[in-house]
N, C-alpha and C positions, 0 to 999 in steps of 0.2 A: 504494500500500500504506500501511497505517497504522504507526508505530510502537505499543509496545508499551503504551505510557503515554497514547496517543489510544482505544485502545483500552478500557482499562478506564475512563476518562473519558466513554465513549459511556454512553448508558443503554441501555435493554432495546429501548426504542421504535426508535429510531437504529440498532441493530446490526441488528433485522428489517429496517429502509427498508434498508440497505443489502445487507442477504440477499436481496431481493429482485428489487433493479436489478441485480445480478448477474446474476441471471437462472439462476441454481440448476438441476441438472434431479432437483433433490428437493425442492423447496419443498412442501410439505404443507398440505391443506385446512384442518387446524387455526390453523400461523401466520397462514392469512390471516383467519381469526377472530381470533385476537390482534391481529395489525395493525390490523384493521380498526375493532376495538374502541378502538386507540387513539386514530384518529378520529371514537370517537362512533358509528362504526355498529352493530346489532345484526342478528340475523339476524331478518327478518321471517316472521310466519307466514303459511303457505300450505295451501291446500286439501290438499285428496286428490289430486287431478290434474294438482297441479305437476310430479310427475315428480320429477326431480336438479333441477330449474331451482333456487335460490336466491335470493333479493334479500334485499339488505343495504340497511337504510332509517339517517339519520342524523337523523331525528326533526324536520330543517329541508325534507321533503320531497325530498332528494338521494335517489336509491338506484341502487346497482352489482347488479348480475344476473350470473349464473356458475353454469353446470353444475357440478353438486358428481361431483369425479373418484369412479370408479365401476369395477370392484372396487377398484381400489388409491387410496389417498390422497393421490398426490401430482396437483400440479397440472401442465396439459402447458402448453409452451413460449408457444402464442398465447395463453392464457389469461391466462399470467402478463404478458404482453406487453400484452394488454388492460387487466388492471389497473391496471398502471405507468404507461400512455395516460391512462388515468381519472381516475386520481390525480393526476397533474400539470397536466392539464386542468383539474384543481379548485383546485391551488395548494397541496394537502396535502403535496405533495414537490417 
């Protein structure tokens, strides 16, 4: 646990990495826009026939792919679990 005082010491970037490795079962397709953004990625654009699929490019040729959740917003547990994999694989967390 953090005290109170590490706490507002974190930045915005920081408290999502760390909402995230939690592993949340509310995390939302949007923070992972934010997140994601704060690594540089953007959401790439896709045809008509992508479907939900997504990719997230980082402009050095990296990109994360993720069904975008569908009706609801939040993201499910292996997804989240993917991205954490991903990320750490890369050395962003």
């Amino acid at each position: 646990m953090y005290t109170i005082l590490q706490v507002i010491g974190m930045s915005k970037k920081e408290k999502l990495i760390n909402r995230l490795i939690s592993r949340p079962s509310d995390f939302e397709f949007s923070e992972l826009i934010t997140l994601l953004g704060y690594f540089d990625y953007t959401v790439a654009k896709s045809g008509k026939t992508s479907g939900s699929k997504v990719t997230f490019e980082d402009g050095e040729g990296d990109y994360l792919r993720i069904h975008k959740p569908h009706p609801r917003k939040i993201l499910k547990h292996y997804q989240i679990d993917d991205i954490i994999t991903s990320l750490k694989e890369r050395g962003k967390i």
